[in-house]
matplotlib code that plots the C-alpha trace (Angstrom):
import matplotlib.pyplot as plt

x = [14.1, 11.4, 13.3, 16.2, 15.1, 13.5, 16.7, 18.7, 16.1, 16.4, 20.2, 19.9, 17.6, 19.5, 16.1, 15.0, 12.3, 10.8, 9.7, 6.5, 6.2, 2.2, 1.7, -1.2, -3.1, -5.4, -8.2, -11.0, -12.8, -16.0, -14.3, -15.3, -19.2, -21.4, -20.8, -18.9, -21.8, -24.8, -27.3, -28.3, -32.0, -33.5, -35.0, -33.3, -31.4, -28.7, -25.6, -21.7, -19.4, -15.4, -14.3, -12.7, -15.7, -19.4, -21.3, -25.0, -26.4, -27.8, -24.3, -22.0, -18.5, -15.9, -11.8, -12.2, -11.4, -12.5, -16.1, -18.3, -16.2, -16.1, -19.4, -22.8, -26.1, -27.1, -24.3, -23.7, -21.5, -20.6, -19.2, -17.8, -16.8, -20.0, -22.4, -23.6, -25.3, -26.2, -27.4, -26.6, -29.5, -28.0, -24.5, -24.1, -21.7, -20.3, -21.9, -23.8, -27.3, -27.7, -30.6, -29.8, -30.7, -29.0, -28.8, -27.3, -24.9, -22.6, -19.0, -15.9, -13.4, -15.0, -14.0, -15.8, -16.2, -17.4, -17.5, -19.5, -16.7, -13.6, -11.8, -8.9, -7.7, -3.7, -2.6, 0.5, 0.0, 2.4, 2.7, 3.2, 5.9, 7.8, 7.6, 8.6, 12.1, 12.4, 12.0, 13.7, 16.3, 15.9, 15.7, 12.5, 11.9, 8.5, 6.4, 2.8, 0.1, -3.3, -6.1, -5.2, -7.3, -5.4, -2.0, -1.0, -1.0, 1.6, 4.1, 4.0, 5.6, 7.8, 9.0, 10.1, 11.2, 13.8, 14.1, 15.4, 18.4, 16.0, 14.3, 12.1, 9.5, 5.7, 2.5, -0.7, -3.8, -6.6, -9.8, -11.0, -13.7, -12.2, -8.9, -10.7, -11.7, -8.1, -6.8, -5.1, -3.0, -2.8, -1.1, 1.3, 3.0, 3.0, 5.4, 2.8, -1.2, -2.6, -6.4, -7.2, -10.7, -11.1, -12.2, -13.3, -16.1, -16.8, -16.8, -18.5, -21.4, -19.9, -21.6, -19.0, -15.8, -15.2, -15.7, -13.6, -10.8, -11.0, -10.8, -7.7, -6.1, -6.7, -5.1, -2.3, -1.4, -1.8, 0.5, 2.8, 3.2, 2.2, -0.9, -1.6, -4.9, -5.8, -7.8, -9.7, -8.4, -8.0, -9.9, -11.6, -8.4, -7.4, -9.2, -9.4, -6.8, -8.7, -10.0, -13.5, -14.8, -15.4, -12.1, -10.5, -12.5, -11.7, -7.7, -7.5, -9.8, -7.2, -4.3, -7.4, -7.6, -3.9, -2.5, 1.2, 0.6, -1.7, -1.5, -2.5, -3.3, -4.5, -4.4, -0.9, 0.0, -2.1, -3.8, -3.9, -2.3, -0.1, 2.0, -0.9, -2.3, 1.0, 1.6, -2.5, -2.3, 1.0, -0.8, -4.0, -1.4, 0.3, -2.3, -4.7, -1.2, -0.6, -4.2, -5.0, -1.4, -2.1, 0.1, -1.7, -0.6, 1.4, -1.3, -4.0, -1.3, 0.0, -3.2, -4.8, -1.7, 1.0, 0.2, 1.3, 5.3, 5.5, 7.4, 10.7, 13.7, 13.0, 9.8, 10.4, 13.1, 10.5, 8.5, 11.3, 12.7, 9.0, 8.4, 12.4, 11.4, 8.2, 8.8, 12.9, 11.1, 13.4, 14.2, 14.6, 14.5, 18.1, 17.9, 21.5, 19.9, 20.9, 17.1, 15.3, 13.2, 13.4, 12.5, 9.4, 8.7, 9.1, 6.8, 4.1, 3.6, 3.4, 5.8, 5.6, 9.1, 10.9, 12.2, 15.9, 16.8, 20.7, 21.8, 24.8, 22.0, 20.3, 17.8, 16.8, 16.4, 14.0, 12.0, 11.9, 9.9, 6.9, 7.1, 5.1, 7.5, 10.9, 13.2, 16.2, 19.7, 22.5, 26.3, 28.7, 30.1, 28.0, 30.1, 32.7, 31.0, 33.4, 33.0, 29.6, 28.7, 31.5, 29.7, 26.3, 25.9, 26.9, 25.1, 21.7, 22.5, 23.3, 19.8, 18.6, 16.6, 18.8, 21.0, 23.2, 21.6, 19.0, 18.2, 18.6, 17.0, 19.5, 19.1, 21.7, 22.6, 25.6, 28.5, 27.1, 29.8, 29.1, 25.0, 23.5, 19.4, 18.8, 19.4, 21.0, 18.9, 21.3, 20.3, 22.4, 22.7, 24.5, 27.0]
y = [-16.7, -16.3, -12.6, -14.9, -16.9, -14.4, -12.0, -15.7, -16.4, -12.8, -13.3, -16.7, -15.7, -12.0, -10.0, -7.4, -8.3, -5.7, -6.8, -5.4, -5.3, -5.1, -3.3, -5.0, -1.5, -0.9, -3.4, -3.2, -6.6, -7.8, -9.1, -12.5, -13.2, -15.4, -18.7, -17.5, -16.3, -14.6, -14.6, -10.5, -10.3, -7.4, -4.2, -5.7, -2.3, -3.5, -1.7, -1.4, -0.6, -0.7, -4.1, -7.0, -9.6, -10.0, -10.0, -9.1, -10.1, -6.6, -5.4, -6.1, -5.2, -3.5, -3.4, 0.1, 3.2, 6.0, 4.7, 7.2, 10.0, 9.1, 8.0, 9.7, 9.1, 7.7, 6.4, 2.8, 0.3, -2.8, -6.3, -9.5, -8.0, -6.1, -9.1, -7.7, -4.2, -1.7, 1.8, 4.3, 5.3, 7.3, 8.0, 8.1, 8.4, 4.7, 3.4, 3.5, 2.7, 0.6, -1.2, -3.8, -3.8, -6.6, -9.4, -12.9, -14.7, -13.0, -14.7, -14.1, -11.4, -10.3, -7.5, -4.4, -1.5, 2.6, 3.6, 7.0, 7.4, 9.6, 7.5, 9.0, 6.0, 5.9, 4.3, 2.8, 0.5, -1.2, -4.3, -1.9, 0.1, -3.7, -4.9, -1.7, -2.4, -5.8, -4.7, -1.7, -4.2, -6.4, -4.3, -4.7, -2.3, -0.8, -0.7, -0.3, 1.5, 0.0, 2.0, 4.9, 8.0, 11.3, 12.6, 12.9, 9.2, 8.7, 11.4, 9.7, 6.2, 8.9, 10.3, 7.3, 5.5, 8.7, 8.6, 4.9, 5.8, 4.8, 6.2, 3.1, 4.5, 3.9, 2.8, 3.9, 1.9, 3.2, 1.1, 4.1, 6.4, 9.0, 8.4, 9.0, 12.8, 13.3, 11.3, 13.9, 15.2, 11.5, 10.8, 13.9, 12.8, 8.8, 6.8, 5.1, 3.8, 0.8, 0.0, -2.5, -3.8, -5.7, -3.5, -0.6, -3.0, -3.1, 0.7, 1.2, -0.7, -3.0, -1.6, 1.9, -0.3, -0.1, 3.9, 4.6, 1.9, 4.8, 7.5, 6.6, 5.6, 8.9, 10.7, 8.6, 9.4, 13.2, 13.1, 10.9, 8.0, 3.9, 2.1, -1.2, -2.9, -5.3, -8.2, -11.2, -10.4, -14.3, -15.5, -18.9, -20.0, -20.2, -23.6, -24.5, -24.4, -21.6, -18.3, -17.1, -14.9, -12.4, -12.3, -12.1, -9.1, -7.4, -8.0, -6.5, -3.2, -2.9, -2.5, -0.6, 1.9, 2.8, 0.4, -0.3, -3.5, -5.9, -7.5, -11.7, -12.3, -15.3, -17.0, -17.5, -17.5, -19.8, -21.2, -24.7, -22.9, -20.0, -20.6, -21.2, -18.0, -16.0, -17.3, -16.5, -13.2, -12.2, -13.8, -11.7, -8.4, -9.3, -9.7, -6.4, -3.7, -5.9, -5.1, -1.3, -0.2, 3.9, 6.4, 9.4, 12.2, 15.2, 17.7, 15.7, 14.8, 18.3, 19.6, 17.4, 16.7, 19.6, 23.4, 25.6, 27.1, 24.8, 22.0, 21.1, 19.9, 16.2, 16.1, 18.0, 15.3, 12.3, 13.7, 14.4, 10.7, 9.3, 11.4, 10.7, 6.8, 6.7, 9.1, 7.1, 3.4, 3.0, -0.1, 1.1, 4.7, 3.9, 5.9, 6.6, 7.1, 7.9, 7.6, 6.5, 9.6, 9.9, 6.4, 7.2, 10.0, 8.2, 5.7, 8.1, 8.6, 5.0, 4.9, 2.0, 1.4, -0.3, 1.7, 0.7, 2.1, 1.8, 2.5, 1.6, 1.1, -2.7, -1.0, 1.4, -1.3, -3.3, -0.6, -0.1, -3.3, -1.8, 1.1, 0.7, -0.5, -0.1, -2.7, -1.7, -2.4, -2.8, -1.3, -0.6, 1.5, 4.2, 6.6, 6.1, 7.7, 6.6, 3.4, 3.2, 4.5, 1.6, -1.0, 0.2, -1.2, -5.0, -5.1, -4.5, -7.1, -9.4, -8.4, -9.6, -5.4, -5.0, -5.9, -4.0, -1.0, -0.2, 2.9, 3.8, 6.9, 7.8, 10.5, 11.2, 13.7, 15.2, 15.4, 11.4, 11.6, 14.8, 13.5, 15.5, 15.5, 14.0, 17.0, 15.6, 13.2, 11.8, 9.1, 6.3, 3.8, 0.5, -0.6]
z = [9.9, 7.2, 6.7, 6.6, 3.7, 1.1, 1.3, 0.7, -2.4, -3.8, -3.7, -5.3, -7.8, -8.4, -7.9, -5.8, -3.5, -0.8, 2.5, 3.7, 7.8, 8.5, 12.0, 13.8, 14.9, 17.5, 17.4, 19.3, 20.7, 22.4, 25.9, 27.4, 27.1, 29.2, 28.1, 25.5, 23.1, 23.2, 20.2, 20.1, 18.9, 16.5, 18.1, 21.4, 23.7, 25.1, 26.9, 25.7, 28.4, 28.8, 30.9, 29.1, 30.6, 30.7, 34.3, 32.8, 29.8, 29.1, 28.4, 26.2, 27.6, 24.8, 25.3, 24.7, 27.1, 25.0, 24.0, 25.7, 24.4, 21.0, 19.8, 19.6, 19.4, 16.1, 15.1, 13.8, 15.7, 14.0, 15.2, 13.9, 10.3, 9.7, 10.6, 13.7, 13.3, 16.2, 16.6, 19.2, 20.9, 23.7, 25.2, 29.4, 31.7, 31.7, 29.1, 25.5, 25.0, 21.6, 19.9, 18.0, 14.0, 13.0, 15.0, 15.4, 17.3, 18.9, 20.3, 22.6, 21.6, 18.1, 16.3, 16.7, 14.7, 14.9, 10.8, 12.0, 14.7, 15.0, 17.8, 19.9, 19.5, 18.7, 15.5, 17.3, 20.2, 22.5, 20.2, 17.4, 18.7, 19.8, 16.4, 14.4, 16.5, 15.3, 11.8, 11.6, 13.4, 10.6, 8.1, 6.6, 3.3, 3.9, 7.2, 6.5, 9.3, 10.3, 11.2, 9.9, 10.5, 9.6, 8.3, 12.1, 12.4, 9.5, 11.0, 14.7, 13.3, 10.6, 13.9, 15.6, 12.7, 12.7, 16.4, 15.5, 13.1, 9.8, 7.1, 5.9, 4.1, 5.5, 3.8, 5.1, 4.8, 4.3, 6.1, 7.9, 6.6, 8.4, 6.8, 3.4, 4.8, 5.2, 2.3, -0.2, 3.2, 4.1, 0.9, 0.9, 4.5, 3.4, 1.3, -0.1, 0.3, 0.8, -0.3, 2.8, 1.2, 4.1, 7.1, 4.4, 3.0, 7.0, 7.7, 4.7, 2.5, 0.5, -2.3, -1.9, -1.8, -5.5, -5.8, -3.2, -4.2, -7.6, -5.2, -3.0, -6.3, -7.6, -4.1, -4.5, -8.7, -7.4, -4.6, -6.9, -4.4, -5.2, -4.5, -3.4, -3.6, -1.1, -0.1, -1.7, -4.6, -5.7, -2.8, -4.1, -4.9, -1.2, -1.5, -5.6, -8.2, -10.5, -10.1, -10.4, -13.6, -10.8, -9.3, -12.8, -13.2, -10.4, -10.7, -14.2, -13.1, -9.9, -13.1, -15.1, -11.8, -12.0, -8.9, -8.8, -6.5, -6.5, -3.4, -2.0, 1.7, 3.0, -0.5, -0.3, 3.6, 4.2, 0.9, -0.7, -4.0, -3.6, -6.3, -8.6, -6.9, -7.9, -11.3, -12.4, -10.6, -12.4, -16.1, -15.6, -15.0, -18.0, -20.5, -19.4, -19.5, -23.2, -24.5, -22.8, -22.2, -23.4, -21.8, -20.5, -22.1, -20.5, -20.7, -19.3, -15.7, -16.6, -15.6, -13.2, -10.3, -11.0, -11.4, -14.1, -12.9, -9.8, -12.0, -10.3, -12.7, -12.0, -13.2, -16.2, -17.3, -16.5, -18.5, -21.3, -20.9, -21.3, -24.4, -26.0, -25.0, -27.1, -30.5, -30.1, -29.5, -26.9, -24.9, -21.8, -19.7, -17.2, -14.0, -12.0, -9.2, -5.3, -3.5, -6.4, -6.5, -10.5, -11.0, -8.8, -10.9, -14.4, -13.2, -12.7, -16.2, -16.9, -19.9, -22.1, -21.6, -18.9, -16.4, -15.0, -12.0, -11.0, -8.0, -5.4, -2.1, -2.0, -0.1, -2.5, -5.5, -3.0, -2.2, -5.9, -6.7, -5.3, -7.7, -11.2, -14.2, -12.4, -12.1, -9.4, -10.2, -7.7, -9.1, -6.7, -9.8, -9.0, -8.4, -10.6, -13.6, -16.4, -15.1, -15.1, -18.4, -19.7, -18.1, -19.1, -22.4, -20.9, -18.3, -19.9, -22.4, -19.6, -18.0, -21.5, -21.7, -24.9, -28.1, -29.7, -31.9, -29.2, -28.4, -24.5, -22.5, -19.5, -16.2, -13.9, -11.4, -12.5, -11.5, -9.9, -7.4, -6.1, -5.1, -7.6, -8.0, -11.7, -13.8, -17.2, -19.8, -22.4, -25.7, -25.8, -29.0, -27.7, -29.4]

ax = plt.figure().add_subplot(projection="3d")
ax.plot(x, y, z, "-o")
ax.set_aspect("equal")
plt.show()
């Protein structure tokens, strides 16, 4: 129903808009306690053990199989978001000997965290695999991984999402430290990242969250795949009508770090003000890119993501149709575009141009509008080149991108109906 509506809105309203289906993960829980809490005490030793409820105080029981194989001895456990802090003092057959460093009170089915920890656990559960049918079945633009740990994680849901008949594209978030061990191979295999602030401020000390938001940013620019930020980004304004100073200041360093998404949670599913939420979030966007908009310029990416002789053809003409854009003061960079692989690759270089990406496949212009400074374009002209190139010139006045006189930067794979990668960049003046 809900997947319903927003494709009925983005009709109505004649925009793309990209569903994003969030795959629970594996989360591991405190079972069933005594009387349903228990206040842990400092310097307290205590036991974890698998078992889903609580027959002796002195141990806590954990929903979790693997625990004495994956943890060791000095290692930090965590529960109830980070508010609960515990040491490994020793690992035995059935159970793990903790002390307890921070303490407090404890209650039923609580998160519970190993940030030192490479689990064994998988990153697809039972739930997971049930729900990636129903949105492949639906159709859902972009399915996005919890609890990822390495690139072998990623290519597991790849796998089945093939197995199923799709090629959705998959995000992974990263909220793991071990993920961030892994996280230039990470972002080679995934369609995209995710920073998931939430349980990465819990793995780690709050106090890293912003370094590392800078360096999965800086994994995903070199792999040449989008970023999302995530997480109290606006999160006062789940209960008042303005944002905080602070909040302001962390939205516009998420578009100062180099994100293509900046993404709301809980302000808006479940929020007093998500529209307010929406409409400030898009403002404070709007007004950083119009005061620190600067290009990078080619020798500085040149030399930093992409080797000298290993340039491919497409990324040769995004960087020619970024240059032509700027020294022409273009209006717009038009991509013909099959997959939308070009557009991807113009966006890289943040052009300070928009970036118009045509192409005959809906769900290529949806999965478009997570991509930085691309706006996808449905023609069912596609492949009729002369056709195309006709209607060109009206349609992006009727998009209100251009008037006549403009100058226009255009890629195509040529011959278009014969699937060609983009090998052709042509200047257009509209007449």
């Amino acid at each position: 129903k809900n997947i319903e509506s927003i494709r009925r809105a983005s009709a109505d309203l004649g925009r793309s808009v990209a569903i994003l289906q969030d795959l629970q993960g594996p989360k591991i829980r405190v079972g069933r306690l005594i009387g349903g809490s228990q206040e842990l005490q400092n310097n307290e030793t205590l036991r974890l053990r698998y078992g889903v409820e609580q027959d002796d105080r002195a141990v806590i029981p954990i929903d979790y199989r693997g625990l004495v194989h994956d943890v060791k001895a000095g290692q930090r456990v965590m529960m109830d978001d980070g508010l609960l802090l515990l040491q490994v003092l020793e690992v035995q057959e059935e159970s793990v000997l903790v002390t307890v460093l921070e303490g407090g009170l404890l209650k039923n089915r609580k998160g519970v965290n190993f940030p030192d920890s490479k689990l064994s656990i998988p990153a697809m559960t039972d739930k997971d695999s049930r729900d990636l049918l129903f949105g492949i079945a639906n159709r859902v633009d972009y399915v996005a991984l919890s609890f990822v740990q390495d690139p072998a994680d990623i290519l597991q849901v790849k796998n089945m999402i093939k197995a199923l008949g799709s090629d959705v594209p998959v995000i992974a978030k990263i909220e793991m430290l071990p993920a961030l061990e892994h996280i230039d191979a990470i972002a080679e295999v995934a369609d995209a990242l995710m920073v998931a602030r939430g349980d990465l401020g819990v793995e780690a000390n709050v106090e890293r969250v912003p370094n590392l938001q800078k360096k999965i940013i800086a994994a995903a620019a070199r792999a040449g795949k989008p970023v999302i930020i995530a997480t109290q980004m606006l999160e006062s304004m789940i209960t008042n009508p303005r944002a905080s100073l602070a909040e302001v200041a962390d939205v516009a360093n998420g578009v100062l770090d180099g994100a293509d998404c900046l993404m709301l949670s809980g302000e808006v599913a479940s929020g007093r003000y998500p529209i307010e939420c929406v409409t400030r979030m898009a403002s404070i966007i709007e007004q950083v890119e119009a005061w620190t908009f600067k290009r990078p310029s080619p020798v500085s990416i040149a030399d930093s993501s992409t080797k000298e002789g290993n340039w491919e053809i497409h990324e040769s003409i995004a960087v020619a149709a970024c240059e032509s854009a700027d020294t022409l003061k273009a209006k717009a960079i038009v991509c013909m575009t099959l997959t939308g692989a070009i557009a991807k690759s113009i966006s890289r270089w943040r052009p300070n141009t928009p970036i118009i990406a045509i192409s005959p496949r809906p769900d290529v212009t949806r999965r478009l509008a997570l991509v930085w400074g691309v706006q996808g374009v449905n023609n069912e002209s596609f492949y009729n080149a002369d056709s195309l190139v006709q209607e060109l010139p009206k349609m992006l006045k009727e998009l209100g991108i251009v008037e006549s006189g403009d100058v226009v930067v255009m890629t195509a794979g040529i011959p278009i109906n014969h699937m060609k990668p983009t090998n052709m960049i042509k200047i257009n003046r509209i007449p």
